[in-house]
N, C-alpha and C positions, 0 to 999 in steps of 0.2 A: 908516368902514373905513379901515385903511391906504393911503393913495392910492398909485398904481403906474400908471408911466409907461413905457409902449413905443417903445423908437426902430427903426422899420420903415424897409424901403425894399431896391433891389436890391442887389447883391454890387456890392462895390468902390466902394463909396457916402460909405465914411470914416464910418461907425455908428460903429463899435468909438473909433477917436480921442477922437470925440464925447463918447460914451458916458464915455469916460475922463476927460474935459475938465470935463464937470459932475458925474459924480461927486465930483470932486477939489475943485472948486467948493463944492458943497453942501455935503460934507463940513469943508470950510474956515470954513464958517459955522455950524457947532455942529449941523450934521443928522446923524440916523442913517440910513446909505443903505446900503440892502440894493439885491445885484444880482440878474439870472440871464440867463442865455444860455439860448437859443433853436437848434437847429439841427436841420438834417434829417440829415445825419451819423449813421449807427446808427456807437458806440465804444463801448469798455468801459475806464475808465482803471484797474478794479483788475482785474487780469489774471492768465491761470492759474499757480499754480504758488505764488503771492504768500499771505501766512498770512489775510488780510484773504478773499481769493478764496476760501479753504478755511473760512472761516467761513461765509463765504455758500451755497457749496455744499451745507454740512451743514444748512442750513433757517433761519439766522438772518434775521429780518424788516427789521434794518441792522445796520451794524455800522460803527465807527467807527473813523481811524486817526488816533493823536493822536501829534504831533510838538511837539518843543518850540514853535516858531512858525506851528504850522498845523494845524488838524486837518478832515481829509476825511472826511463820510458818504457810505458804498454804501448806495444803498435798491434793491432789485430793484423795478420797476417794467413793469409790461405789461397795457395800454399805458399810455403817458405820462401822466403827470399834470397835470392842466390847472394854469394859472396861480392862479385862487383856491385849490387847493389846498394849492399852493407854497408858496404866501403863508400861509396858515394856519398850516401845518407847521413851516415855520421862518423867519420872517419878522416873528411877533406883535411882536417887540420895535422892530422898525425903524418909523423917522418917515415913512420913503416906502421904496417898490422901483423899481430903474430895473431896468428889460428891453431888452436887446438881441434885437433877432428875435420870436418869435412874432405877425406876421400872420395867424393864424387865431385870438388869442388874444382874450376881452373884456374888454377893458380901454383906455382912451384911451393915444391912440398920435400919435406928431409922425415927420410922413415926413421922411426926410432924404434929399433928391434928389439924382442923377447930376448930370451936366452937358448929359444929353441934353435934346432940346425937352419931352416928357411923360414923366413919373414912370408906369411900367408898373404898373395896377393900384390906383393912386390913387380914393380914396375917399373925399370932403371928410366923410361922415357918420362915419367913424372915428378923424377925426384932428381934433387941437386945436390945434395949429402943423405949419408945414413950416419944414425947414432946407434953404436952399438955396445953391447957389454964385453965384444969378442972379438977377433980380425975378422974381418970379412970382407970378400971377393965382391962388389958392385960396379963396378967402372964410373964410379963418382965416389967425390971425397968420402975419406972413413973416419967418424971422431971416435972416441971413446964417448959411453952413454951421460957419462958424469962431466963430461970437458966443458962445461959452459960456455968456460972463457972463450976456449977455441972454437966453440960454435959460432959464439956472438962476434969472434973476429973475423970469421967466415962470412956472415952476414952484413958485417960492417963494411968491410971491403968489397963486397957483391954489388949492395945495394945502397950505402951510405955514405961514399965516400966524397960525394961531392953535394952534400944537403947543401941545401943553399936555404936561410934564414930568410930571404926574401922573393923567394921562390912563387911565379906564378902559373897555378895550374887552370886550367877550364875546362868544363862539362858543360856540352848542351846535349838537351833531354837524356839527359845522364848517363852519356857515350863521354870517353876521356875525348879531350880534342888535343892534338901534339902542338905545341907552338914553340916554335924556334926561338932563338935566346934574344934577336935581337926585337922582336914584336912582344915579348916577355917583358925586354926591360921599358920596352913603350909604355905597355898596359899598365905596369905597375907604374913608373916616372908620371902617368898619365892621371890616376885612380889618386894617388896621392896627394898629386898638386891642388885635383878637386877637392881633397876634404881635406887639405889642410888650412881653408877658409873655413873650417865648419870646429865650433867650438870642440876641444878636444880631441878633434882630429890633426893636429901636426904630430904628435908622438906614436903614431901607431908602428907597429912593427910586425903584425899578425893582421888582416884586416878580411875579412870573408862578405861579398858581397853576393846576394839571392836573385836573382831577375828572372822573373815568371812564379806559376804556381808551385 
């Protein structure tokens, strides 16, 4: 399954820096790094009045705002949608997800500590490193708060070491499904031979196919 990585811990903990520090990291090294934030914050960033908001209104199930260098989806949502689903939904293509926040979420998570004596809520059973400003006793890896590097080669080596470019995953009714390497390279051997009859399809290298609603 897509590996996804949570950086937890209290407010004003320097997450967000972090966060940004190995994404950019990762990113620098040929990975596809999907994000998502976390927050308890109830916002609405398409707001009334806005053409996007009057879509939604009249019963559209998303709706998208596409800009020349950005494009944003409204999904109506109640309640929130847990992080496997996230992931499923729009996520299929990336190498890993980094997460900011979601502490209730399941998924392996690296605390990134305050500067106080105890990390409020710490859970050695949930977490696979801690980042911290100090030495500290967790019986899981210890970076320093600022190591980026050393984080992102922690994660590289965890969960990236063997990305495969041609990698084939499957979801039915958006449960991961496991398939072995050699029905893997069928599907895909399989998928390709068919469209590569089909204009434009001999050069694909990324190819995402939907079956069902």
């Amino acid at each position: 399954m897509i590996p996804v990585v949570s950086f937890v811990g209290d407010s004003n903990t320097g997450k967000t820096s972090l966060v940004e520090k190995v994404v950019a990291e990762l990113s620098s090294r040929g990975c596809k790094v999907g994000t998502a934030k976390f927050t308890r914050c109830d916002f609405d960033p398409d707001t009334e009045g806005k053409d996007t908001f009057r879509h939604t209104a009249a019963g559209a199930f998303a709706t998208a705002l596409v800009a020349p260098r950005k494009t944003a989806l409204f999904v109506p949502s109640d309640p929130a949608p847990t992080l496997d689903e996230i992931v499923y939904q729009y996520f299929t293509l990336a190498d890993i997800v980094i997460v900011e926040g979601g502490k209730e979420q399941e998924c392996d998570k690296i605390w990134v500590k305050g500067d106080g004596p105890e990390p409020r809520g710490f859970n050695a059973e949930d977490m696979i490193a801690v980042a911290s400003p100090s030495e500290f006793e967790a019986g899981v890896p210890v970076f320093d708060r600022n190591d980026a590097k050393g984080i992102s080669d922690f994660i590289q080596n965890r969960y990236l070491k063997n990305v495969s470019r041609s990698e084939v995953r499957v979801w039915i009714d958006g449960k991961f499904l496991p398939v072995k390497p050699f029905v893997k390279a069928f599907i895909g051997q399989t998928i390709k031979g068919m469209l590569s009859s089909l204009k434009g399809g001999k050069k694909g290298e990324r190819i995402h196919i939907k079956i069902g609603r």
